[in-house]
N, CA and C atoms as a LAMMPS dump frame, in Angstrom:
ITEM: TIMESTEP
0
ITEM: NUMBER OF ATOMS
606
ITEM: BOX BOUNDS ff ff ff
-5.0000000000000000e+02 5.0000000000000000e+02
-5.0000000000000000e+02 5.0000000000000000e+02
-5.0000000000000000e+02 5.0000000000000000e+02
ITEM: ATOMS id mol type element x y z
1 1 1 N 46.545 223.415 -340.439
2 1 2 C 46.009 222.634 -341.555
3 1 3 C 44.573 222.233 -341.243
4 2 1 N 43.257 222.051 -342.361
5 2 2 C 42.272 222.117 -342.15
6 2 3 C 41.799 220.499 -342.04
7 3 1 N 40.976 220.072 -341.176
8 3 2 C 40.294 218.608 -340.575
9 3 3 C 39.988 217.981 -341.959
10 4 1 N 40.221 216.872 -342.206
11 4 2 C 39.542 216.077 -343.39
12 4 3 C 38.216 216.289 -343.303
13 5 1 N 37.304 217.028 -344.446
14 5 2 C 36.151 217.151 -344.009
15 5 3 C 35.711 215.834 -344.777
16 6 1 N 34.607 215.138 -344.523
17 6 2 C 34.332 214.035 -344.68
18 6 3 C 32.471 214.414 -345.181
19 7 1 N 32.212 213.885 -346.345
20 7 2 C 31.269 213.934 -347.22
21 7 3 C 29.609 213.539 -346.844
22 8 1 N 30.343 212.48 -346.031
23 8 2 C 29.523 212.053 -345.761
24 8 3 C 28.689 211.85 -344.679
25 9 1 N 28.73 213.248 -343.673
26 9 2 C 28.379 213.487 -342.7
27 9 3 C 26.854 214.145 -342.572
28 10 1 N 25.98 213.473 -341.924
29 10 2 C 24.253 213.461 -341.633
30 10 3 C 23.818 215.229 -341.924
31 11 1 N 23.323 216.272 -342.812
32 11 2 C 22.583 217.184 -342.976
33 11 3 C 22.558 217.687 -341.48
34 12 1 N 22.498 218.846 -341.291
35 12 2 C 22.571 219.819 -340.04
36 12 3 C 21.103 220.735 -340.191
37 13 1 N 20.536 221.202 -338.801
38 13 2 C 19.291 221.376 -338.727
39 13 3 C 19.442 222.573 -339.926
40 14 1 N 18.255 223.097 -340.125
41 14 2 C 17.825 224.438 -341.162
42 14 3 C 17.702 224.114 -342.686
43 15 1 N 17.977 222.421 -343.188
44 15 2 C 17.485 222.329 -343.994
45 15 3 C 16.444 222.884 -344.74
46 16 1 N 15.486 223.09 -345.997
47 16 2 C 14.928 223.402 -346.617
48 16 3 C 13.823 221.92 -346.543
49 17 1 N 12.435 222.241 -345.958
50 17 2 C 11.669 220.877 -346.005
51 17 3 C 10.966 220.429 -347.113
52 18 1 N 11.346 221.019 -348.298
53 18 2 C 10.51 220.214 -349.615
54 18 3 C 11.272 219.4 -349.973
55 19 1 N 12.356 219.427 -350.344
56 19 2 C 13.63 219.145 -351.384
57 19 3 C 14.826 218.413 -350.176
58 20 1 N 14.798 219.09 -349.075
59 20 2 C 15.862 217.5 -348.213
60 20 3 C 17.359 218.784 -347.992
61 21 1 N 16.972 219.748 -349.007
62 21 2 C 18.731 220.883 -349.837
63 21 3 C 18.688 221.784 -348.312
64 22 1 N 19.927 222.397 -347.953
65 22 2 C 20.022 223.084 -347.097
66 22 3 C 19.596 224.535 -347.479
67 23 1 N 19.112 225.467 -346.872
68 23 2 C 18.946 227.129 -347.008
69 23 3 C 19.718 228.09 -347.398
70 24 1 N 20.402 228.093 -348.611
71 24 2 C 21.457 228.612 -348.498
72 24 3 C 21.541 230.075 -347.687
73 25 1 N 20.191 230.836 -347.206
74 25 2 C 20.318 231.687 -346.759
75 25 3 C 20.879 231.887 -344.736
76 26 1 N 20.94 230.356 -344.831
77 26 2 C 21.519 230.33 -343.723
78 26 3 C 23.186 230.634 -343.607
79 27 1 N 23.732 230.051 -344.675
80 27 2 C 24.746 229.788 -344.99
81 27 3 C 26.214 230.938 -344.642
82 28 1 N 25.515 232.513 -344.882
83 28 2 C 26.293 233.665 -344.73
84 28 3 C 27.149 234.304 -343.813
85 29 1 N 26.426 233.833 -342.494
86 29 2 C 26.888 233.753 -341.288
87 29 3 C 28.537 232.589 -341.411
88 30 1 N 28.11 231.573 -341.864
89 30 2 C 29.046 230.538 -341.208
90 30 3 C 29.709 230.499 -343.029
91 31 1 N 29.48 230.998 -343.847
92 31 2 C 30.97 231.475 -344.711
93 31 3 C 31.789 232.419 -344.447
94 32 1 N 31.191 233.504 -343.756
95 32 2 C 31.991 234.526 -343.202
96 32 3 C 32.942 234.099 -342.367
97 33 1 N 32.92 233.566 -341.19
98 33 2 C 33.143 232.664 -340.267
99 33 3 C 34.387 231.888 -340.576
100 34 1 N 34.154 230.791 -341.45
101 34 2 C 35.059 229.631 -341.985
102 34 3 C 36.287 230.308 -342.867
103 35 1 N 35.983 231.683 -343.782
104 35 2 C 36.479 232.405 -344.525
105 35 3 C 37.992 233.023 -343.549
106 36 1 N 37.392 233.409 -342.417
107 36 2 C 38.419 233.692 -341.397
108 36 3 C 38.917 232.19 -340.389
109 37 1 N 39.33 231.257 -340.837
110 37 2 C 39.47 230.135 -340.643
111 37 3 C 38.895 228.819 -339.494
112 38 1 N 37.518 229.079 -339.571
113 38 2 C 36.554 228.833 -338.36
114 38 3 C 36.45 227.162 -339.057
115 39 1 N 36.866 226.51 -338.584
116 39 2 C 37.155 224.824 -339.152
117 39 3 C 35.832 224.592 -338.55
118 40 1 N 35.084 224.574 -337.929
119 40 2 C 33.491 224.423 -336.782
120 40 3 C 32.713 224.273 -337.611
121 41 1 N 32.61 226.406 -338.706
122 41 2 C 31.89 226.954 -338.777
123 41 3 C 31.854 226.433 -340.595
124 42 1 N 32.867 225.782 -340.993
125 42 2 C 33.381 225.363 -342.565
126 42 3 C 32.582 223.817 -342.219
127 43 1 N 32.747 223.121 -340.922
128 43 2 C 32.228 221.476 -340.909
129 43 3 C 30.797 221.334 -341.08
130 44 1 N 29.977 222.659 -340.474
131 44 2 C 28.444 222.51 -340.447
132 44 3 C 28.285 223.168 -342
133 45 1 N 29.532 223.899 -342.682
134 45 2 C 28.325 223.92 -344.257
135 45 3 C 28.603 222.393 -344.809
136 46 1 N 29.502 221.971 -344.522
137 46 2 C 29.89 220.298 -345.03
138 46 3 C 28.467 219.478 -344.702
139 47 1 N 27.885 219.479 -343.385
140 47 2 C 27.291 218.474 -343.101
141 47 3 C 25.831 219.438 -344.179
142 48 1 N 25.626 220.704 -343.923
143 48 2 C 24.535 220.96 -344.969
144 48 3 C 24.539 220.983 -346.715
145 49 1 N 25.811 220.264 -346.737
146 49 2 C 25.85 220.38 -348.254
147 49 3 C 26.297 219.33 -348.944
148 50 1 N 27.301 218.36 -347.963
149 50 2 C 27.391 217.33 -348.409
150 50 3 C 26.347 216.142 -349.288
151 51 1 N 25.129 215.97 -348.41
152 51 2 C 24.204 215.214 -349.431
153 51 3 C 23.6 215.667 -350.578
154 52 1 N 23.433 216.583 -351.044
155 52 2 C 22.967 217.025 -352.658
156 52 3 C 24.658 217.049 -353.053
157 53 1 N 25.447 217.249 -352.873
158 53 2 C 27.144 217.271 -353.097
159 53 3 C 26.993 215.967 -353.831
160 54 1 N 26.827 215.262 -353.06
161 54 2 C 27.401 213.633 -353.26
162 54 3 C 26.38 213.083 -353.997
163 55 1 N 25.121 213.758 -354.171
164 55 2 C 23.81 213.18 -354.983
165 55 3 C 24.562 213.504 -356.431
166 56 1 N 24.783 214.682 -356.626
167 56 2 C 25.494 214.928 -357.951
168 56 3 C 26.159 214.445 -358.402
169 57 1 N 27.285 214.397 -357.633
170 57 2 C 28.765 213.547 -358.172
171 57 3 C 28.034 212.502 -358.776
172 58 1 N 27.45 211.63 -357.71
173 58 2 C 27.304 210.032 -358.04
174 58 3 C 26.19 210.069 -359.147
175 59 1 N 25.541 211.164 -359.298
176 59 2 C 24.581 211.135 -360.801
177 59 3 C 25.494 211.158 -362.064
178 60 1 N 26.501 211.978 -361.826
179 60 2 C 27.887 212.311 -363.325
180 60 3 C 28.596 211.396 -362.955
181 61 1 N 28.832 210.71 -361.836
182 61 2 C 30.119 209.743 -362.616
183 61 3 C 29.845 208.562 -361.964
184 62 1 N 28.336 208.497 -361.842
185 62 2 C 27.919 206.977 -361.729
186 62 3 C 28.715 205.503 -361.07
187 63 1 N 29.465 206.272 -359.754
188 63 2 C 30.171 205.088 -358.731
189 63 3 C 30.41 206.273 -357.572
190 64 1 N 29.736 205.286 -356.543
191 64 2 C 30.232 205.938 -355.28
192 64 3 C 31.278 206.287 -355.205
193 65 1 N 32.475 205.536 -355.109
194 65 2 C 33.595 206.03 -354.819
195 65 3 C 34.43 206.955 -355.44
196 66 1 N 33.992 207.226 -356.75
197 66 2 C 34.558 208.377 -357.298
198 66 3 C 33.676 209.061 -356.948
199 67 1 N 32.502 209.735 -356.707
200 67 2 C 31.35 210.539 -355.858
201 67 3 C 32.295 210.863 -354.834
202 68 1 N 32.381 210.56 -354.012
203 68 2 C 33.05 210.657 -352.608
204 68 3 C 33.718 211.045 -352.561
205 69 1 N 35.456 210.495 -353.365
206 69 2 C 36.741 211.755 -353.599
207 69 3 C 36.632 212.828 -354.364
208 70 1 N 35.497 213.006 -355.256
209 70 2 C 35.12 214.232 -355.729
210 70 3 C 34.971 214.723 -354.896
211 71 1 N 33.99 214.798 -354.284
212 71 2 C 32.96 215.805 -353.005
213 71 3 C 34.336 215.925 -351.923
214 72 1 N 34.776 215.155 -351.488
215 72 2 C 35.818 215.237 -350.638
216 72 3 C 36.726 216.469 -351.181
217 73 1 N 37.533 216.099 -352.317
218 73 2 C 38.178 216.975 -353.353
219 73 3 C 37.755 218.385 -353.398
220 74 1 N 36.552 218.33 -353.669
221 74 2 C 35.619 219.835 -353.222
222 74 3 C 35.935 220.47 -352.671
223 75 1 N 35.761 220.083 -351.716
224 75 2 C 34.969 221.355 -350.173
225 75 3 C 36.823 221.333 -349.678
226 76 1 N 37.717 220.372 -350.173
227 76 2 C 38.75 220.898 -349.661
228 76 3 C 39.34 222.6 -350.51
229 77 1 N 39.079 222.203 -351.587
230 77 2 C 39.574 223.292 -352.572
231 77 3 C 38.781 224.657 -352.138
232 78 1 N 37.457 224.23 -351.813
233 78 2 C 36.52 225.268 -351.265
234 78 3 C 37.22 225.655 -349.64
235 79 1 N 37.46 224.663 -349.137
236 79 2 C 38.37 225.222 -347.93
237 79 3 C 39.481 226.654 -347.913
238 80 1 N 40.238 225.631 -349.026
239 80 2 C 41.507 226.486 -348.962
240 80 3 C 40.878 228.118 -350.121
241 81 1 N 39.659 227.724 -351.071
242 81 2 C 39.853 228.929 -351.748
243 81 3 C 38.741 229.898 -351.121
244 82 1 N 38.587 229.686 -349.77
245 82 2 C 36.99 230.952 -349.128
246 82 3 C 37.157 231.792 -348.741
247 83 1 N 38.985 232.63 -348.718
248 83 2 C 39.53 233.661 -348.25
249 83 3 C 39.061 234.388 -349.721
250 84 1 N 38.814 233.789 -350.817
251 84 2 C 38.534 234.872 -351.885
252 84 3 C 37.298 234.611 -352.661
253 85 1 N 36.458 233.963 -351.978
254 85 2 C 34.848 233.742 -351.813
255 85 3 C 34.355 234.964 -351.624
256 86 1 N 33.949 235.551 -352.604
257 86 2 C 32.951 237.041 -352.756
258 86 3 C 31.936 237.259 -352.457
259 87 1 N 31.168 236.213 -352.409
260 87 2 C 29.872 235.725 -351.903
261 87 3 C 29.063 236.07 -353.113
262 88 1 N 29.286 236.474 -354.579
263 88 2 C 28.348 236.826 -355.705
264 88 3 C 26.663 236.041 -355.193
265 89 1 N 27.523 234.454 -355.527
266 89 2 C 26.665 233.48 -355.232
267 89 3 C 26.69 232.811 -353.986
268 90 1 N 25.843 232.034 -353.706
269 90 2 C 25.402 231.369 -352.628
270 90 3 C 26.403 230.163 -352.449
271 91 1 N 26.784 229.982 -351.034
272 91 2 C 27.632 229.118 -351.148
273 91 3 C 27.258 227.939 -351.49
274 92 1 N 26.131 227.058 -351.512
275 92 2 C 25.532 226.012 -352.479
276 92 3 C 25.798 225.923 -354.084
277 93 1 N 25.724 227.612 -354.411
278 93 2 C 25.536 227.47 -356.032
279 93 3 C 27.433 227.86 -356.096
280 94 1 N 27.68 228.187 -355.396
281 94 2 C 29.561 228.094 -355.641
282 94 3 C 30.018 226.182 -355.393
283 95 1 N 29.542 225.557 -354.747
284 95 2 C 30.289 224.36 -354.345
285 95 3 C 29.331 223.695 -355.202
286 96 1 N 28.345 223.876 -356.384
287 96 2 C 27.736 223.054 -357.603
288 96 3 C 28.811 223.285 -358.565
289 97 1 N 29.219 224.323 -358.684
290 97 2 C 30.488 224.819 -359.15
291 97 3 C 31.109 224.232 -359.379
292 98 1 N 31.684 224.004 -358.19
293 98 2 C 33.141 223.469 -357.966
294 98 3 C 33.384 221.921 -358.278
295 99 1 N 32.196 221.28 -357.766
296 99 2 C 31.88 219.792 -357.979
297 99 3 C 31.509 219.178 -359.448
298 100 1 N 30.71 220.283 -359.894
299 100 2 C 30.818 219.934 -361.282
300 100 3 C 31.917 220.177 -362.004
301 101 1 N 32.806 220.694 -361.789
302 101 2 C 33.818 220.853 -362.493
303 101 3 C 34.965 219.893 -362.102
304 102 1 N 35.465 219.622 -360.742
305 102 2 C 35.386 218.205 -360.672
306 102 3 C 34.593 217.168 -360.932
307 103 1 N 34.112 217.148 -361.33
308 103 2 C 33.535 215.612 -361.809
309 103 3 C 33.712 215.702 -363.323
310 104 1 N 33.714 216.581 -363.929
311 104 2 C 33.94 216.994 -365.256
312 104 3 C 35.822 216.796 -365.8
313 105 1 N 36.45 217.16 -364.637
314 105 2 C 37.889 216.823 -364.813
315 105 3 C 37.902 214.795 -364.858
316 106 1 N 37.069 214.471 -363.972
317 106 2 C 36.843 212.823 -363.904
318 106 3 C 36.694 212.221 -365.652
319 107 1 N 35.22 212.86 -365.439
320 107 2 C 34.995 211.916 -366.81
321 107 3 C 35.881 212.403 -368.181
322 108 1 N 36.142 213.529 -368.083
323 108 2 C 37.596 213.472 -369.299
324 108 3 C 38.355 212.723 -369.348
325 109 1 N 38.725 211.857 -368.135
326 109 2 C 40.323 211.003 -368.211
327 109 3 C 39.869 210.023 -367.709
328 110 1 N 38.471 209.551 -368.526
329 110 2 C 38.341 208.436 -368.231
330 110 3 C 38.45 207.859 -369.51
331 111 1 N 38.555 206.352 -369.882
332 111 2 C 39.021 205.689 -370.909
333 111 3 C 37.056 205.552 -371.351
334 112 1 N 36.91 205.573 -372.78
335 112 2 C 35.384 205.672 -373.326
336 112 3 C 34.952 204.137 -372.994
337 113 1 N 33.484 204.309 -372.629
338 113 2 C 32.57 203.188 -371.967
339 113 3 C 33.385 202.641 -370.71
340 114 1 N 32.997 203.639 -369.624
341 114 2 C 33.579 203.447 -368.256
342 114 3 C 32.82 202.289 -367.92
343 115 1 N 32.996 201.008 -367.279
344 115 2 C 32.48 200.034 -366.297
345 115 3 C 31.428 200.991 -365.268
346 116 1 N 30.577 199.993 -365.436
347 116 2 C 29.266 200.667 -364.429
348 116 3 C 29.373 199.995 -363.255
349 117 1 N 29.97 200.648 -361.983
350 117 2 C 29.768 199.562 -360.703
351 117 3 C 28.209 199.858 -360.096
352 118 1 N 27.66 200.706 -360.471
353 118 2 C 26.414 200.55 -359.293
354 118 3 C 25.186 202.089 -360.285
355 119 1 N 24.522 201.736 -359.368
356 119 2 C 23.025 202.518 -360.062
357 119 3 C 23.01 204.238 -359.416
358 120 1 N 23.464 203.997 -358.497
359 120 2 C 23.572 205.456 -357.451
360 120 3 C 22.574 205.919 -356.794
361 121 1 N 21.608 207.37 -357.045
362 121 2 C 20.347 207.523 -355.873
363 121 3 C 19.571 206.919 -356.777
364 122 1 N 19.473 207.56 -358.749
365 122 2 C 18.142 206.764 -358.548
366 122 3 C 17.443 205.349 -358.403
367 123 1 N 16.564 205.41 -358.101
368 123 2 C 16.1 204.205 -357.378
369 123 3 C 14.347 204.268 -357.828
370 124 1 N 14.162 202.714 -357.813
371 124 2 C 12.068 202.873 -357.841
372 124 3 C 11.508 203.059 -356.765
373 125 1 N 10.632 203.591 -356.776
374 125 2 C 10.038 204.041 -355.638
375 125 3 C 9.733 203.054 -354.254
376 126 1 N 9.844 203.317 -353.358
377 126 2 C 9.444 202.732 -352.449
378 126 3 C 8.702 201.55 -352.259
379 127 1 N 7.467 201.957 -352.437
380 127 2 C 6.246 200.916 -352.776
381 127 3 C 6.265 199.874 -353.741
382 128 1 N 7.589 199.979 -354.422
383 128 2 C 7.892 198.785 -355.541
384 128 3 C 8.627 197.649 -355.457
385 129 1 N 7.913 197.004 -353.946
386 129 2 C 8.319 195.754 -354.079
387 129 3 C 8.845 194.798 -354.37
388 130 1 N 7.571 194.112 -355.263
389 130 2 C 7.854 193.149 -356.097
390 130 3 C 9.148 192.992 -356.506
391 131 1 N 9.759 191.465 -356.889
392 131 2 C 10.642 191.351 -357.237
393 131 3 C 10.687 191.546 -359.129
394 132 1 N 9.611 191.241 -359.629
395 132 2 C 9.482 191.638 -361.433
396 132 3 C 10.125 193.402 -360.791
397 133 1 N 9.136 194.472 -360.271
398 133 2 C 9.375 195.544 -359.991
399 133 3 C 10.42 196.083 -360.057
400 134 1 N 11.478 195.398 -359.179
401 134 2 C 12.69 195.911 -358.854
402 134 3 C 13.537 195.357 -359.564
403 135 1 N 13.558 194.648 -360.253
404 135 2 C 14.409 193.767 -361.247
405 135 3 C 13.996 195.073 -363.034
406 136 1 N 12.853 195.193 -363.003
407 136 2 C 12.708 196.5 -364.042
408 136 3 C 13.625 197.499 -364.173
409 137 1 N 13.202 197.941 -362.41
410 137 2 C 13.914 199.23 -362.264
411 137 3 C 15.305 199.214 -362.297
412 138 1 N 15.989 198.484 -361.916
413 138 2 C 17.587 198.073 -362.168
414 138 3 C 17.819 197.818 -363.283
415 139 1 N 17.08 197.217 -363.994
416 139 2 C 17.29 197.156 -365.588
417 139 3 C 17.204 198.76 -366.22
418 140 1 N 16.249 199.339 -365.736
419 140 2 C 16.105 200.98 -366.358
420 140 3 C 16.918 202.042 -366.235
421 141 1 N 17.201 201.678 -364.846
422 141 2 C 18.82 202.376 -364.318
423 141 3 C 19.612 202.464 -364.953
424 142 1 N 20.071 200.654 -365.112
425 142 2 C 21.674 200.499 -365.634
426 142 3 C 21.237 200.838 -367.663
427 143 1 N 20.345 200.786 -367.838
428 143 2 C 20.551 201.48 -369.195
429 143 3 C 20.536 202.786 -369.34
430 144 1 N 20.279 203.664 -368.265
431 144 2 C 20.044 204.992 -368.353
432 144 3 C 22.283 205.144 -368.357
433 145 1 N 22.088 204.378 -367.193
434 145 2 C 23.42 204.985 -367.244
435 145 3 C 24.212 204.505 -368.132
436 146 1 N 24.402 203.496 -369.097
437 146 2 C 25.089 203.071 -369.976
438 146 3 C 24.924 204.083 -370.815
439 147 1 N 23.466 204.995 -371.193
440 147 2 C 23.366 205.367 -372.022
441 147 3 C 23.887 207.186 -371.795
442 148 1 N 23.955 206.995 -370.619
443 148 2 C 24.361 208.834 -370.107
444 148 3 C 26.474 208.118 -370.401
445 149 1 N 26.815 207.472 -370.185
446 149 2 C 28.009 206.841 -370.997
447 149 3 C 28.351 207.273 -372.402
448 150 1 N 27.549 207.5 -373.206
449 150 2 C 27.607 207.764 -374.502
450 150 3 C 27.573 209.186 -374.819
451 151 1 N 27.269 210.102 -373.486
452 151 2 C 27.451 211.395 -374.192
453 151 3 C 28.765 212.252 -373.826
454 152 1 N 29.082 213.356 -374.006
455 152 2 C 30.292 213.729 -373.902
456 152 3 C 30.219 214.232 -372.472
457 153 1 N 31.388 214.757 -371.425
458 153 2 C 31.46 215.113 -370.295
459 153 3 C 30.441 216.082 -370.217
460 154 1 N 30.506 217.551 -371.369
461 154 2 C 29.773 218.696 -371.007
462 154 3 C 28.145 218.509 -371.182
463 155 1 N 27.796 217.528 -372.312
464 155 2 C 26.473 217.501 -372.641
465 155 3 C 25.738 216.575 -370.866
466 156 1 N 26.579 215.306 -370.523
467 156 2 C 26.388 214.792 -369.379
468 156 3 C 25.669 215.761 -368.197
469 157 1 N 26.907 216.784 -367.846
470 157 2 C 27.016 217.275 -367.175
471 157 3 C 25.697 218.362 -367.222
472 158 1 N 25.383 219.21 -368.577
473 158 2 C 24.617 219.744 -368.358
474 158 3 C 23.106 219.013 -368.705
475 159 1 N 23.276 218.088 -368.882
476 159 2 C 21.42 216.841 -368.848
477 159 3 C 21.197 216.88 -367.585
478 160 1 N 22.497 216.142 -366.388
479 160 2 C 21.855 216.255 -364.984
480 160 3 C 21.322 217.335 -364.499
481 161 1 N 22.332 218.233 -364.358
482 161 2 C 21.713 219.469 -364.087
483 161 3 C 20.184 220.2 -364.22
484 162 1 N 20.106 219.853 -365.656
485 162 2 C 19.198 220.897 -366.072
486 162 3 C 17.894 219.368 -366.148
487 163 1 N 18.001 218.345 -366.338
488 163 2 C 16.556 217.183 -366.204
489 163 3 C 16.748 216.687 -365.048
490 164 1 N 17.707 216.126 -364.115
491 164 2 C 17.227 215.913 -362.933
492 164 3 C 17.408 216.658 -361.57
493 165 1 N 17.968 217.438 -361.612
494 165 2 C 18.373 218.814 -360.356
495 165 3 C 17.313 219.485 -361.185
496 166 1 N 17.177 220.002 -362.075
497 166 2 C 15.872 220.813 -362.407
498 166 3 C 16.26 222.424 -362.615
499 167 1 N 17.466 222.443 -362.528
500 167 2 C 17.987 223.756 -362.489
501 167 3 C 18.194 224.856 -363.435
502 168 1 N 18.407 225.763 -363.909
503 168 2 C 17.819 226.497 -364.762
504 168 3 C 19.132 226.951 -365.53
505 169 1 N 18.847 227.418 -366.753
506 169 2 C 19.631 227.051 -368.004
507 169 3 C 21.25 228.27 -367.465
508 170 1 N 20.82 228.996 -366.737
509 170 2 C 21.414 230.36 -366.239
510 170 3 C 22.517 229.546 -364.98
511 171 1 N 22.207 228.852 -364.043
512 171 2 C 22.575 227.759 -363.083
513 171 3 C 23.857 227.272 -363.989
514 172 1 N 23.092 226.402 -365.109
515 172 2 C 24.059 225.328 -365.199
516 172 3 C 25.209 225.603 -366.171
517 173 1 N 24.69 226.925 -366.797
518 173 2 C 25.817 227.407 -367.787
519 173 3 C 26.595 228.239 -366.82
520 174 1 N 26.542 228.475 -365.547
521 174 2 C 27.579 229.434 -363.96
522 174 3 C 28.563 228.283 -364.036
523 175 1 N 27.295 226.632 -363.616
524 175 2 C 28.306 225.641 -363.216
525 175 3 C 28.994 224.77 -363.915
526 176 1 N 29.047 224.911 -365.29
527 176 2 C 29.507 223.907 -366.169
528 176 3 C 30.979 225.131 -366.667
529 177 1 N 30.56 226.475 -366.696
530 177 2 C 31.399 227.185 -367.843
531 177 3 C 31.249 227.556 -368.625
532 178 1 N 29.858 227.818 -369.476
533 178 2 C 29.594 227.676 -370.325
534 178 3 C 28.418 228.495 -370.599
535 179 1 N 28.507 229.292 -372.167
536 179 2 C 27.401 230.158 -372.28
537 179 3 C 25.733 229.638 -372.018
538 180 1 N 24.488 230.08 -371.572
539 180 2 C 23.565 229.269 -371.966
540 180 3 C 22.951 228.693 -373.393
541 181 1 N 23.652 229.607 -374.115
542 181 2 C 22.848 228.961 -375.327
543 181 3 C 23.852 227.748 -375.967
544 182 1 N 25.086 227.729 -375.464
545 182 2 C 25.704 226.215 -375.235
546 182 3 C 24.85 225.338 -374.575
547 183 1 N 24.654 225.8 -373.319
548 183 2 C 23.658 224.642 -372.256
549 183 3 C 22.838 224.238 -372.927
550 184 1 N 22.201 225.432 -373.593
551 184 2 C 20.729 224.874 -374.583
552 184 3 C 21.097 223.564 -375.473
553 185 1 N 22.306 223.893 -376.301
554 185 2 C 22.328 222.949 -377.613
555 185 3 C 22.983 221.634 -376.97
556 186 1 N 23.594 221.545 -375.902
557 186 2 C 24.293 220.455 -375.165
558 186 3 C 22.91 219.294 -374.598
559 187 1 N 22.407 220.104 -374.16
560 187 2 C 21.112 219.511 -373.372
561 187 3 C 19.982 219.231 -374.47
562 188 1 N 20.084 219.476 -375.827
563 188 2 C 18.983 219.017 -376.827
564 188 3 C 19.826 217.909 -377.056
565 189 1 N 21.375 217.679 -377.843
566 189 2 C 21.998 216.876 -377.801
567 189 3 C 21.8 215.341 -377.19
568 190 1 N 21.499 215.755 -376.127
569 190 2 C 21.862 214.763 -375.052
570 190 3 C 20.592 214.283 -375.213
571 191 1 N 19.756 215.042 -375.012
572 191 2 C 18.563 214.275 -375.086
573 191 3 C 17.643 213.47 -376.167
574 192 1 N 18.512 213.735 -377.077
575 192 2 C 18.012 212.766 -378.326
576 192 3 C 19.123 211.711 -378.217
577 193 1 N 20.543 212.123 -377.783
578 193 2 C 20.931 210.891 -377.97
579 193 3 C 20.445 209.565 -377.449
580 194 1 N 19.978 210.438 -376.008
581 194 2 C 19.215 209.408 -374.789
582 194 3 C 18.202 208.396 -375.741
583 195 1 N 17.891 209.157 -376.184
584 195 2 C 15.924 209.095 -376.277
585 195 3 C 16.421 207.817 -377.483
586 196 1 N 17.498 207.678 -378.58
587 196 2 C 18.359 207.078 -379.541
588 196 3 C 18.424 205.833 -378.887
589 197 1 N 19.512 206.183 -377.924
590 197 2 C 20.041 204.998 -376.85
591 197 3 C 19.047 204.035 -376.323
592 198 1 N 18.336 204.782 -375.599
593 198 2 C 17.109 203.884 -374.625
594 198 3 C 16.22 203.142 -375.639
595 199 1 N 16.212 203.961 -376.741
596 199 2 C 14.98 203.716 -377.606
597 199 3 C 15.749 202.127 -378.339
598 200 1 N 16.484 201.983 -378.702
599 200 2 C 17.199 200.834 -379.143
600 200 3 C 17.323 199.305 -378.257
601 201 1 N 17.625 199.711 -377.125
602 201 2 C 17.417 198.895 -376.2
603 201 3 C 15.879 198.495 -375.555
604 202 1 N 14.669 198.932 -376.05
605 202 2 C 13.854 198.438 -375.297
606 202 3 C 13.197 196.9 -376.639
């Protein structure tokens, strides 16, 4: 039986130095590896994938702790399913996959206008002090996310993706399920509703 892999374990050297994301071209070696049941060689893609893992979750379902048994949830399913891991894609863009689609099983069965426990990564920048500052930015947060609350799981799902991962319309229609020219009309959707939402509240 395979080690609880745990989410939240510190990035492993060969990261990628713009972005913080691991290489996925490192990755081939040690899926091959884990695929033939190398628990070692499965823990170091954990520690390189876990933090953008858990950045996601906690962007779609806006509380750590459901972040966490998602991502956890993950890489186990990714455990048990890497004997039939083809390698099409990169094991990064397979476990965006997988996570989005868990987190997508989340916010379906959740009851409408989930309780907001917390803000998640984003955050104001550094240099923003001040207490007016940071009292803004928590205010901007928690309406972003009240207002990412109001859209449906798939439109959610594909706004993060495609406005704050930055990822491309081809990406997020692999990781959602979904044709791109769905992604397209999901992600205009969303973004007027936003723009609706926020715009009301200021």
């Amino acid at each position: 039986m395979a080690r609880a892999f745990t989410p939240s374990a510190p990035p492993a050297s060969g990261e990628n130095a713009v972005d913080g994301e691991p290489d996925d071209d490192g990755d081939d070696l040690l899926t091959v590896r884990a695929a033939e049941g190398d628990e070692d060689a499965f823990a170091l893609l954990v520690q390189r994938h876990a933090p953008a893992m858990t950045r996601l979750a906690t962007t779609l379902l806006g509380t750590s702790s459901e972040a966490e048994d998602a991502v956890q949830e993950a890489f186990i399913s990714a455990w048990r399913r890497l004997p039939e891991f083809q390698r099409r894609a990169s094991f990064g863009s397979w476990m965006y996959r997988i996570v989005t689609n868990r987190c997508l099983n989340v916010l379906r069965a959740r009851r409408p206008a989930a309780p907001l426990e917390e803000a998640g990564h984003i955050a104001a920048a550094e240099h923003s002090t001040s207490p007016s500052r940071i009292t803004e930015a928590r205010d901007a947060v928690r309406e972003l996310r009240q207002a990412l609350d109001l859209l449906s799981p798939e439109q959610r799902a594909c706004w993060v993706l495609r406005e704050l991962d930055g990822r491309s319309y081809e990406f997020v229609a692999d990781a959602v399920g979904i044709s791109q020219e769905a992604v397209r009309a999901r992600v205009f959707r969303a973004r007027r509703c936003l723009t609706q939402a926020l715009g009301a509240w200021r």
